[in-house]
C-alpha positions in Angstrom: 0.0 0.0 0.0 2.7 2.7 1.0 4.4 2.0 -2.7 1.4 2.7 -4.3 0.9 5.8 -2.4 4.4 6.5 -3.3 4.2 5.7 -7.0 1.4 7.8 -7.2 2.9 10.5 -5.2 6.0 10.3 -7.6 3.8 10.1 -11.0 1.8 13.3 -9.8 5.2 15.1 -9.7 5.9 14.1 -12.6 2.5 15.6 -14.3 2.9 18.9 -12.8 6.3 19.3 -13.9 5.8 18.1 -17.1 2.1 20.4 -17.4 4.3 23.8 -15.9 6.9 23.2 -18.4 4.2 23.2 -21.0 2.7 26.3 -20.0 5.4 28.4 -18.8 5.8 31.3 -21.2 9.2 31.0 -23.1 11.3 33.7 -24.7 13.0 32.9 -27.5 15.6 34.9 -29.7 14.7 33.9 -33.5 17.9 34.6 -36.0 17.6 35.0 -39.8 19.7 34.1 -42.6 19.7 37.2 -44.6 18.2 40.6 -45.4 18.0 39.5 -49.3 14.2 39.9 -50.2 14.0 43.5 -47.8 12.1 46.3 -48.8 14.3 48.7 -47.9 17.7 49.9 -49.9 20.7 51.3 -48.7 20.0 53.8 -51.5 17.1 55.3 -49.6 18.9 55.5 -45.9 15.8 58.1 -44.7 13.2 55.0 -45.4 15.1 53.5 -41.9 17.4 56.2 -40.3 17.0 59.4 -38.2 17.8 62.7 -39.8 20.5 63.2 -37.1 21.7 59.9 -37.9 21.8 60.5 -41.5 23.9 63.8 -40.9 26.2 62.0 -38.5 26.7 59.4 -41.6 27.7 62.3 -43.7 30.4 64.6 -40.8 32.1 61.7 -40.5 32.1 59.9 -43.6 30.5 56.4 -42.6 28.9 54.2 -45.2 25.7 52.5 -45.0 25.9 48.6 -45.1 23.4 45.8 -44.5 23.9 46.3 -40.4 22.1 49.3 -40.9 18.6 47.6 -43.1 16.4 47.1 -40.7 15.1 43.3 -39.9 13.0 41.5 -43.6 9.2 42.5 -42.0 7.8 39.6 -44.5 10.2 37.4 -42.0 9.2 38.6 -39.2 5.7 38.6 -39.9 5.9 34.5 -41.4 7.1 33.8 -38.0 3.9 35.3 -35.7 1.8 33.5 -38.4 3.2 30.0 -37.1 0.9 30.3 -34.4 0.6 31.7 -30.7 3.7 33.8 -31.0 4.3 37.6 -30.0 6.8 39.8 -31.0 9.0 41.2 -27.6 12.2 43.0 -29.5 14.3 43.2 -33.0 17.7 43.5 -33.8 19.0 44.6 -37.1 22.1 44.8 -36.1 22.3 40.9 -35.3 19.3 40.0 -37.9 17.0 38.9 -35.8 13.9 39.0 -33.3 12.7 38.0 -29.4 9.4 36.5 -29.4 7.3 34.5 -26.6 5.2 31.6 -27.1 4.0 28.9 -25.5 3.3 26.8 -28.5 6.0 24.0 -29.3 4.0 23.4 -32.4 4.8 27.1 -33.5 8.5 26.4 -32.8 8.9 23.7 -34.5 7.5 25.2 -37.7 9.7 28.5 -37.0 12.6 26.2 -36.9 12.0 24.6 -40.5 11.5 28.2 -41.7 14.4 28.3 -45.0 15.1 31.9 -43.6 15.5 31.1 -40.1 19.3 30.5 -38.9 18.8 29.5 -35.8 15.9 29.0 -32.3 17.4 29.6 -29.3 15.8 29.9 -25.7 16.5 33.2 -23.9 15.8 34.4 -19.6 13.8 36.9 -19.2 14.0 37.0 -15.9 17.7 37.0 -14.4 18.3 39.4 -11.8 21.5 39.5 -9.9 21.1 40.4 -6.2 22.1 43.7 -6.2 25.6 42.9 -4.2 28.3 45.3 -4.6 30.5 47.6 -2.9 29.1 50.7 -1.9 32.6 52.4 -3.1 35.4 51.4 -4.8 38.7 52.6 -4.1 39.6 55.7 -6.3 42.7 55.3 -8.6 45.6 56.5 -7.5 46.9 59.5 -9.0 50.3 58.1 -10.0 48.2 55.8 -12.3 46.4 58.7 -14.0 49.1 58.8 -16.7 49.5 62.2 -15.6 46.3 63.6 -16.2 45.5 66.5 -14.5 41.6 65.7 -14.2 40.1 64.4 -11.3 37.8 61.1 -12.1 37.9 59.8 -9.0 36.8 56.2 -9.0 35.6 56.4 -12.6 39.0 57.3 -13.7 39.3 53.2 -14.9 35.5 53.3 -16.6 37.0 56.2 -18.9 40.6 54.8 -19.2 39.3 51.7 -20.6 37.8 53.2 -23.6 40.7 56.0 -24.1 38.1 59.2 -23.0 40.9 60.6 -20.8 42.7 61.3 -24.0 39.9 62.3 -25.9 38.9 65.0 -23.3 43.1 66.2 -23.5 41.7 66.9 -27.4 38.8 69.0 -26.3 36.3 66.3 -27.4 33.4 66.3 -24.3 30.5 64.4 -25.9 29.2 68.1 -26.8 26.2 67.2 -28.9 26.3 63.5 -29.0 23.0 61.2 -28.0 24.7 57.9 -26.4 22.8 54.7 -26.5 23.7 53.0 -23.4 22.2 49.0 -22.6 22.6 47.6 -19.3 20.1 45.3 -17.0 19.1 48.4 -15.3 20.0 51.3 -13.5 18.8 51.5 -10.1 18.7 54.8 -8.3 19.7 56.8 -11.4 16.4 58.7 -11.1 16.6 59.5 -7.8 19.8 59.5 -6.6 22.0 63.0 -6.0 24.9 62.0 -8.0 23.1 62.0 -11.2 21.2 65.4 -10.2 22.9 67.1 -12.4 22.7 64.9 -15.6 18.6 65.0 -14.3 18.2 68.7 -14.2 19.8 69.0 -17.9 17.4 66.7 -19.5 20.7 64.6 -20.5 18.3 61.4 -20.1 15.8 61.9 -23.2 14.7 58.2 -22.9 14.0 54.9 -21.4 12.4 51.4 -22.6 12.5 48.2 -20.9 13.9 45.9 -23.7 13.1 42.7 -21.9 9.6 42.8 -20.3 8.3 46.1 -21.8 6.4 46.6 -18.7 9.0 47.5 -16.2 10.5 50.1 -14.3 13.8 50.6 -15.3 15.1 52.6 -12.5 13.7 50.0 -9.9 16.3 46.5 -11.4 19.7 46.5 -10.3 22.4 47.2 -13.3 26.3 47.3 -13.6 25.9 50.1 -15.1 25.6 52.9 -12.5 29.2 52.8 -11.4 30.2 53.8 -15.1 27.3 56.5 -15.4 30.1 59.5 -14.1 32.5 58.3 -17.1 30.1 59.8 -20.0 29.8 63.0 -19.7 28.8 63.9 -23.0 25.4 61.9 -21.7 
């Protein structure tokens, strides 16, 4: 009697597993092959790009290339027609999209797609705790490579990328909108280091790229401690 209460035990388990896995919702990142059959042309840039981007094209004499055509929408749109799938993000920069489904069925036929390079689960919902130092130890000044400005502890965030020797040239970020992706940044709304940057209107915009429904000023990010290196945000 006490196995059978234990298989049965066991074999319920099982189900529920087996019945959560089938209904959690999935993200899935969705590449494509090519941009061959697009409707858009590199010839006709202001079809897909920004007048500020166009002009920023043309000062510093950067060509347009496939990176810049934005995802095939007949792709796209083959792939929410395999059945319960919704559209989250896309990336024409990496040829691809984020969608969610539930629907193995729909998967399977997205993966047969001729266009489609690869199907590849995603997380939507890693956080990191949050666990950090509350300061790091400013750089010592014999390390500055004798700069004479004071970046306190971001002096390694703008080291890394060579601003230090930038801002010797005279080149601040004066008129420059800087894209920056991170998986949040906590307190940046709020908090009195970034007053400043606040008061300005140097933060023209926000979007949740993973959930589209939350706050991105409440999830913990890596990139706060770097926020005092760009100046020119």
């Amino acid at each position: 009697m006490m196995n059978l209460r234990t298989f049965a035990l066991f074999s319920f388990c099982v189900c529920s597993t087996w019945a959560l896995a089938q209904t959690s919702v999935d993200t899935y990142w969705v590449a494509f092959t090519d941009k061959d059959d697009t409707p858009y042309t590199l010839e006709q840039p202001e079809q897909f790009l920004s007048q500020r981007a166009i002009q920023r094209r043309t000062d510093q004499t950067i060509p347009y290339d496939a990176l810049d055509l934005p995802v095939d929408p007949v792709y796209i749109q083959t792939v929410l027609d395999q059945g319960d799938v919704h559209l989250v993000n896309r990336s024409k920069w990496f040829n691809g999209i984020t969608i969610r489904t539930t629907d193995n069925g729909a998967l399977d036929a997205i993966q047969q797609l001729p266009f489609v390079l690869v199907v590849r689960g995603t997380r939507s919902d890693a956080r990191g705790d949050g666990t950090r130092s509350k300061f790091d130890p400013p750089c010592p000044a014999d390390d500055r490579d004798g700069e004479a400005a004071d970046y306190g502890t971001s002096f390694r965030q703008i080291e890394m990328l060579r601003g230090h020797q930038l801002h010797a040239q005279g080149a601040k970020g004066q008129g420059m909108l800087i894209g920056v992706l991170d998986s949040g940044f906590d307190g940046v709304d709020s908090a009195l280091a970034f007053a400043p940057l606040r008061d300005r209107g140097g933060i023209l915009l926000t979007r949740d790229m993973v959930t589209h429904d939350g706050d991105v000023y409440r999830i913990i990010g890596t990139v706060v401690p770097c926020f005092p290196a760009w100046p020119g945000t």
